[in-house]
N, CA, C and O atoms as CSV, one atom per row, in Angstrom:
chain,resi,resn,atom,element,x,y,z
A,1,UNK,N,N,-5.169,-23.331,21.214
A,1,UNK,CA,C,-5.404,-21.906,21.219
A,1,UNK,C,C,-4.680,-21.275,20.028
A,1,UNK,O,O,-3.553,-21.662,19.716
A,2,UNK,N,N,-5.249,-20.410,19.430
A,2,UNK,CA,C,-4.599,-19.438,18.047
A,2,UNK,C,C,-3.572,-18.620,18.756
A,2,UNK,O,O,-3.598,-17.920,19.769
A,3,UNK,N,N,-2.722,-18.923,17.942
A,3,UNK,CA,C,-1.234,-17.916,17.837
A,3,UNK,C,C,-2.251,-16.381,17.639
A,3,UNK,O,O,-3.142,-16.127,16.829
A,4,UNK,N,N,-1.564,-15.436,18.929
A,4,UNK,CA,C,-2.640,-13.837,18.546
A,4,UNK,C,C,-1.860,-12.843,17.557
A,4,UNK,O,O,-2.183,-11.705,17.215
A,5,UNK,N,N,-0.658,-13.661,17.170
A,5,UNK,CA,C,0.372,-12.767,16.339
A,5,UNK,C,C,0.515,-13.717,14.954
A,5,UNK,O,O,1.624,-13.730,14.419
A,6,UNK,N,N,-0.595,-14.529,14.342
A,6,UNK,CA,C,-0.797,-14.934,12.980
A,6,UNK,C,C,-0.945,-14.206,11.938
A,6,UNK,O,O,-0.911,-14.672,10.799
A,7,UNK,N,N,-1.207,-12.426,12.332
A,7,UNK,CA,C,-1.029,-11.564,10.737
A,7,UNK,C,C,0.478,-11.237,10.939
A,7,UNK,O,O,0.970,-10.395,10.187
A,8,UNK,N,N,1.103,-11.713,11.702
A,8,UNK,CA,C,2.444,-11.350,11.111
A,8,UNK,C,C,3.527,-12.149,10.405
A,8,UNK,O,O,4.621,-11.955,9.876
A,9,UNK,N,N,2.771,-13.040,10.632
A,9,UNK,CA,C,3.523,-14.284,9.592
A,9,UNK,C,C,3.052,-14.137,8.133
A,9,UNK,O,O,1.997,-13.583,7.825
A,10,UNK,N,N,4.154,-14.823,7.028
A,10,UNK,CA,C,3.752,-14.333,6.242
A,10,UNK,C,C,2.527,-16.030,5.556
A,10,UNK,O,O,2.447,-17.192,5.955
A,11,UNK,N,N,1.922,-15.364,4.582
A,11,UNK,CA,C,1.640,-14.589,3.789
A,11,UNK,C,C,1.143,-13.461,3.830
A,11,UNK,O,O,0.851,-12.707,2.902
A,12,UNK,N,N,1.004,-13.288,5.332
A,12,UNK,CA,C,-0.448,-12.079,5.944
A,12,UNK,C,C,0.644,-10.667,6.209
A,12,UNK,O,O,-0.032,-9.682,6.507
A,13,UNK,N,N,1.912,-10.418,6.171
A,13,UNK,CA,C,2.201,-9.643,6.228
A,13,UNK,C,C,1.966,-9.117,5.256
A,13,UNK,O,O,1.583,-7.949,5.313
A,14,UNK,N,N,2.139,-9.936,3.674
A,14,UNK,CA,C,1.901,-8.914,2.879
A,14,UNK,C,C,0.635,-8.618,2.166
A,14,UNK,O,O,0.702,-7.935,1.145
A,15,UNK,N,N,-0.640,-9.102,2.633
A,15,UNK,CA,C,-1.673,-8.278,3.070
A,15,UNK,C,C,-1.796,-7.108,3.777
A,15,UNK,O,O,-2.275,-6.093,3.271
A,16,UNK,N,N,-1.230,-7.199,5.404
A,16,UNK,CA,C,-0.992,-6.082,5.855
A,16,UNK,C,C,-0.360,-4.752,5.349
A,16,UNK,O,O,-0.655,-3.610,5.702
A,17,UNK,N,N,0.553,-5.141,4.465
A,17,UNK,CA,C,1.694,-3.765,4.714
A,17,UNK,C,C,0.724,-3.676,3.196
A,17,UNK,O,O,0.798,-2.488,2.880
A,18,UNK,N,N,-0.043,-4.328,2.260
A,18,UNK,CA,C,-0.428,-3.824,1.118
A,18,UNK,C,C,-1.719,-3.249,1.598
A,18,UNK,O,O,-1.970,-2.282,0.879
A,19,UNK,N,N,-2.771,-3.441,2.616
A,19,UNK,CA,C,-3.953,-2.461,3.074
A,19,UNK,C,C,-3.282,-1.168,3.922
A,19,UNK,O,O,-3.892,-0.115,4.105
A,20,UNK,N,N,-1.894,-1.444,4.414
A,20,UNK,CA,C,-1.169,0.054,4.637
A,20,UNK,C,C,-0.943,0.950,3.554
A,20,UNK,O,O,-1.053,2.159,3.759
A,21,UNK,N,N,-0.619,0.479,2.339
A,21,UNK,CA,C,-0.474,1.154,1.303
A,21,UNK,C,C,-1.633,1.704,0.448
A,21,UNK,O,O,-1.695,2.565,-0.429
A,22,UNK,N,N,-2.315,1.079,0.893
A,22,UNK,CA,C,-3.430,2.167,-0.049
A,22,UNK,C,C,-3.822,2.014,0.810
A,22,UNK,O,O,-4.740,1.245,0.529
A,23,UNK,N,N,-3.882,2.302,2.680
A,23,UNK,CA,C,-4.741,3.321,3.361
A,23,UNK,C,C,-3.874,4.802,2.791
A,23,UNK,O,O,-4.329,5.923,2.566
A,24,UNK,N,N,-2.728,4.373,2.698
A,24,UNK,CA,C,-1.546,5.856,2.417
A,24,UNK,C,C,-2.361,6.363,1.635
A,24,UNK,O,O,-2.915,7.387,2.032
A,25,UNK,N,N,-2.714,5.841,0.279
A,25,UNK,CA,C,-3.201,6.212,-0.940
A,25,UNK,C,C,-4.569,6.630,-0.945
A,25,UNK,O,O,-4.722,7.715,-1.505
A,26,UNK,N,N,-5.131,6.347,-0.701
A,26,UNK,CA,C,-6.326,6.791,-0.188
A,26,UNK,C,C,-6.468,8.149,0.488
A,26,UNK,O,O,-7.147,9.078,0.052
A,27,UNK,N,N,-5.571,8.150,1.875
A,27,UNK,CA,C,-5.256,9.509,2.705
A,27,UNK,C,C,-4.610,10.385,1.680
A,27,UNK,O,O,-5.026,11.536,1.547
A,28,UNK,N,N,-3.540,9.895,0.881
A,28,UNK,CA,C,-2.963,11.193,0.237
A,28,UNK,C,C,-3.799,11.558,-0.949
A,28,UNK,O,O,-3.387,12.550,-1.550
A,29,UNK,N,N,-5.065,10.894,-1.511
A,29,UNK,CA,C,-5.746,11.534,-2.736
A,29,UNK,C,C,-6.687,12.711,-1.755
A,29,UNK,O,O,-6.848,13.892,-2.062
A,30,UNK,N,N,-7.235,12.025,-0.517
A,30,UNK,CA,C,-8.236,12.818,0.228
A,30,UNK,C,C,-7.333,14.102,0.868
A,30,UNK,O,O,-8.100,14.852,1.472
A,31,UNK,N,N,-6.249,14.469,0.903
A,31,UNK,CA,C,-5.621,15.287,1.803
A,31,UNK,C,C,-4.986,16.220,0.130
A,31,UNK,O,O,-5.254,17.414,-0.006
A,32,UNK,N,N,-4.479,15.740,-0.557
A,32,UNK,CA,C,-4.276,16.751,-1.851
A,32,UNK,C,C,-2.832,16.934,-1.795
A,32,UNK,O,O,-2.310,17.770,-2.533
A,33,UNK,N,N,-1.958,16.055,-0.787
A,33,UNK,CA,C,-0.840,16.174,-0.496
A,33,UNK,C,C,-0.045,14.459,-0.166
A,33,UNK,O,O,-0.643,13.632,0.522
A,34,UNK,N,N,1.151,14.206,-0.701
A,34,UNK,CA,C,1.706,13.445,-0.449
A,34,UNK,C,C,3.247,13.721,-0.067
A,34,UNK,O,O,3.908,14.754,-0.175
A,35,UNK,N,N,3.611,12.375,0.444
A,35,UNK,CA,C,5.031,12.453,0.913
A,35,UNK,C,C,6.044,11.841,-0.193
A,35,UNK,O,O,5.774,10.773,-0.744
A,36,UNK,N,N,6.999,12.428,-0.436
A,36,UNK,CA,C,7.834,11.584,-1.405
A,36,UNK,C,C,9.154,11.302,-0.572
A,36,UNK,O,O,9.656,12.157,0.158
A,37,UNK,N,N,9.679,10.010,-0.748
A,37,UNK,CA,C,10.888,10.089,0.513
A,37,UNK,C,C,11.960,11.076,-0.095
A,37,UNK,O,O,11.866,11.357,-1.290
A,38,UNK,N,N,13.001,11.627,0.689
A,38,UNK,CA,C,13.901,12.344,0.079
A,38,UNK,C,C,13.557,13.615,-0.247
A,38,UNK,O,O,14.452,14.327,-0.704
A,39,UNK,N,N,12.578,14.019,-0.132
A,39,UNK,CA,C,11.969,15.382,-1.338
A,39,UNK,C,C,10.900,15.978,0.005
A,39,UNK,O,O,11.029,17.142,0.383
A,40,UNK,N,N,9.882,15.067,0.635
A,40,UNK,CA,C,9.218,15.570,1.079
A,40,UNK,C,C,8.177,15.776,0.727
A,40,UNK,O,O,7.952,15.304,-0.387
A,41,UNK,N,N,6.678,16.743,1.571
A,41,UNK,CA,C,5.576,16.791,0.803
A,41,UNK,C,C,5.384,17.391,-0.748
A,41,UNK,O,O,6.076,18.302,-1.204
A,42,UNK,N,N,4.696,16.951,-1.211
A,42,UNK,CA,C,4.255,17.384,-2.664
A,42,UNK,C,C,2.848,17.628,-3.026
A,42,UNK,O,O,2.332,16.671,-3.603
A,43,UNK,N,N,2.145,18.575,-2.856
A,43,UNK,CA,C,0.834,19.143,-3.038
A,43,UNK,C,C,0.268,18.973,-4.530
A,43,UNK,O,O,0.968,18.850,-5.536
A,44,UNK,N,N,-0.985,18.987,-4.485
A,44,UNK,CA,C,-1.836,18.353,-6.075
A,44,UNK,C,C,-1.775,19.697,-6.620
A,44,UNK,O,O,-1.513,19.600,-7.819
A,45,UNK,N,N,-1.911,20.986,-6.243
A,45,UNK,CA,C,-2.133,21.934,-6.795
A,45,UNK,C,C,-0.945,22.532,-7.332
A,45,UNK,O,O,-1.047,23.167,-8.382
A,46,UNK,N,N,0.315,22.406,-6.689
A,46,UNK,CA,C,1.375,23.012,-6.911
A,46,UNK,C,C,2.687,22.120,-7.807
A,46,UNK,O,O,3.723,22.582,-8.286
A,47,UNK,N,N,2.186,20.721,-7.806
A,47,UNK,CA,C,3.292,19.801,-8.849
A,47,UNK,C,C,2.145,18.931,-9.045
A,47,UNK,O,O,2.242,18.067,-8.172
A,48,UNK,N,N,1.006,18.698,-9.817
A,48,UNK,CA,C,0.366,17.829,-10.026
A,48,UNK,C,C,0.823,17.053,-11.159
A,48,UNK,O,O,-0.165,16.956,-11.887
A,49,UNK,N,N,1.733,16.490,-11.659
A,49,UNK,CA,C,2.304,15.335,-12.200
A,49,UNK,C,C,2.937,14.703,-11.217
A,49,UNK,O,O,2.419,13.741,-10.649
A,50,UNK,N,N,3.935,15.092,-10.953
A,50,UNK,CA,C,4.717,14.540,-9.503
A,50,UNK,C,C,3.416,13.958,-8.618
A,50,UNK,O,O,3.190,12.748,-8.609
A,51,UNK,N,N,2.904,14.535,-8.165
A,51,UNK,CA,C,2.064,13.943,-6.815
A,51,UNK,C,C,1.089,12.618,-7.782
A,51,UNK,O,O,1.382,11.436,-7.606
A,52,UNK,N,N,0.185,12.936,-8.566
A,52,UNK,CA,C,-0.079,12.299,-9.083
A,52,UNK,C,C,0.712,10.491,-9.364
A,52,UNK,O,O,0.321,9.341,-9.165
A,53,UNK,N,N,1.692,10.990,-9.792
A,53,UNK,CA,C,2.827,9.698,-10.002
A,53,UNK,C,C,2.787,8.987,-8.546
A,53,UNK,O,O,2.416,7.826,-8.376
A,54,UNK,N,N,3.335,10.083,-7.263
A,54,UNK,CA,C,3.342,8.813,-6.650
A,54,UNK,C,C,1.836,8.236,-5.554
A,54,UNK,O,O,1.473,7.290,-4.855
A,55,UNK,N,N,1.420,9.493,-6.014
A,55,UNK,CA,C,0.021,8.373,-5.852
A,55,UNK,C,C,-0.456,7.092,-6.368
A,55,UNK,O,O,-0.795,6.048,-5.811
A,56,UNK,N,N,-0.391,7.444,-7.523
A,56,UNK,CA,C,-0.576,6.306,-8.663
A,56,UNK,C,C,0.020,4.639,-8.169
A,56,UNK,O,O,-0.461,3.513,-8.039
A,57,UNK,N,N,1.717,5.503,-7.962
A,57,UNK,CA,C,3.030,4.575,-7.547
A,57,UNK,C,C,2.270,4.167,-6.078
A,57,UNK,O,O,2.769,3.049,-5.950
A,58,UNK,N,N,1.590,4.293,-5.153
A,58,UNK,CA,C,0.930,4.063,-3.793
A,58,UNK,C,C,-0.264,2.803,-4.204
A,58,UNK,O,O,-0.423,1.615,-3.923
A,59,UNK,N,N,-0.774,3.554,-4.803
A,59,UNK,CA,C,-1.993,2.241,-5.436
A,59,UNK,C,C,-1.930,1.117,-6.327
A,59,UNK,O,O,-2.719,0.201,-6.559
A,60,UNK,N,N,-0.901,1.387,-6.725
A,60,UNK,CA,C,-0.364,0.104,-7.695
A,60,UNK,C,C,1.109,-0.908,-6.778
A,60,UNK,O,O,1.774,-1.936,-6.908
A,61,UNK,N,N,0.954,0.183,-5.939
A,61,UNK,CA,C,1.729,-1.276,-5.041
A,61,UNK,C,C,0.764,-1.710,-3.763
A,61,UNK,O,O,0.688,-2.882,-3.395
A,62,UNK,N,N,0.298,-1.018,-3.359
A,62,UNK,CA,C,-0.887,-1.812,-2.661
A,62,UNK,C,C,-2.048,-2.391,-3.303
A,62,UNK,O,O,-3.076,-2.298,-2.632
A,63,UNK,N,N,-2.098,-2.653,-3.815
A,63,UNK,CA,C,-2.779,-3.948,-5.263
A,63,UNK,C,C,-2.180,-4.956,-5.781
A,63,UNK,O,O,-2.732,-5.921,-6.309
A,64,UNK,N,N,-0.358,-4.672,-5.582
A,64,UNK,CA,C,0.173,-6.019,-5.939
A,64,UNK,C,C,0.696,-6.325,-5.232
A,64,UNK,O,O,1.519,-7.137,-5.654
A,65,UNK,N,N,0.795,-6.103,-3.792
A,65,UNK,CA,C,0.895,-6.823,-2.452
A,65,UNK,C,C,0.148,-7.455,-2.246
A,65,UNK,O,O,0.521,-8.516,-1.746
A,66,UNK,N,N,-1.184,-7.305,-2.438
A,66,UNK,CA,C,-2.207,-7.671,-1.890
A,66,UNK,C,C,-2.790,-8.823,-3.027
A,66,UNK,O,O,-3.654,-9.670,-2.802
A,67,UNK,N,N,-1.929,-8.556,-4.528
A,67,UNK,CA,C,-2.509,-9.644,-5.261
A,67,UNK,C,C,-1.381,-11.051,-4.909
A,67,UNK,O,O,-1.657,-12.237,-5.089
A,68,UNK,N,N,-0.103,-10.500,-4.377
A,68,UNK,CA,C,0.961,-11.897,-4.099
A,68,UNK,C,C,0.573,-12.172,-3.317
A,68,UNK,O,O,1.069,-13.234,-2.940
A,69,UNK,N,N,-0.349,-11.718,-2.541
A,69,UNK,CA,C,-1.231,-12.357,-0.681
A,69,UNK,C,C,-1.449,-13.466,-1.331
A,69,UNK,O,O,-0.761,-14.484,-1.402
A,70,UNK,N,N,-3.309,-12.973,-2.203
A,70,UNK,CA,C,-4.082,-13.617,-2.461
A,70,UNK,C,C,-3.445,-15.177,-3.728
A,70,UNK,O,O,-4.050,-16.224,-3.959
A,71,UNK,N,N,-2.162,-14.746,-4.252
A,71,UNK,CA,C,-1.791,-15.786,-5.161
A,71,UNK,C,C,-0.610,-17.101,-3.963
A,71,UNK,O,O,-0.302,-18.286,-4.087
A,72,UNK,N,N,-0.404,-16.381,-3.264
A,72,UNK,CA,C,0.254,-17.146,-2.106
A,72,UNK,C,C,-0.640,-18.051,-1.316
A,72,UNK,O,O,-0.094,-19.008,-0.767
A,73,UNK,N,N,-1.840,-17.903,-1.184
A,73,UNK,CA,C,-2.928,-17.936,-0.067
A,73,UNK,C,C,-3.515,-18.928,-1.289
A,73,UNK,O,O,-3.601,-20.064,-0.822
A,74,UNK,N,N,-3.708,-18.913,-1.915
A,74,UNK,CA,C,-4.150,-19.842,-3.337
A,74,UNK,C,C,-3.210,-21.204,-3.341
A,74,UNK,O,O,-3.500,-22.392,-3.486
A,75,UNK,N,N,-2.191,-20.643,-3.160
A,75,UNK,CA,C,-0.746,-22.211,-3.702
A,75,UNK,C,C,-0.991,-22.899,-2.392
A,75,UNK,O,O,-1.233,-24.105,-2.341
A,76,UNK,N,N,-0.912,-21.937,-1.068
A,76,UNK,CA,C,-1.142,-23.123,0.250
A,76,UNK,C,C,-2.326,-23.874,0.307
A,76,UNK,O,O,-2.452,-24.948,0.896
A,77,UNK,N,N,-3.036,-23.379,-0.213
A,77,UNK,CA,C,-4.761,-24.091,-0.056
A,77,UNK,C,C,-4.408,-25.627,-0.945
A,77,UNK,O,O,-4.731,-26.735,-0.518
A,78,UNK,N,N,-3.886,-25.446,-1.882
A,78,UNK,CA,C,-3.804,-27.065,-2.423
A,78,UNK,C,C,-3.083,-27.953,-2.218
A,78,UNK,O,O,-3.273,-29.040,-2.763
């Protein structure tokens, strides 16, 4: 029988927590507002460099979570 808790092992966690990160990213381009830790929300209309950045900073780490998945998931296969 399959282990029902196999995405939490890794390599699959960091799949997971990298499709968490750009669901974030995703929600905060569609909402016009993000969270910055420490600081709090930051709106597109009212600091759009700032928000921008850590949007940016949201999608470029959920892309390279998700690319050490797929390069992890590559080395076990052989």
């Amino acid at each position: 029988m399959r282990d029902s808790f196999w995405l939490l092992r890794p390599p699959y966690t960091l799949f997971v927590a990298g499709m968490f990160i750009l669901f974030l990213a995703v929600l905060y381009t569609y909402t016009g507002k993000a969270w910055i830790r420490f600081h709090g929300w930051v709106y597109r209309a009212k600091e759009p460099k700032r928000y921008w950045l850590e949007v940016a900073a949201y999608y470029v780490g959920g892309v390279f979570l998700i690319g050490i998945f797929l390069y992890e998931v590559r080395a076990f296969s052989n």
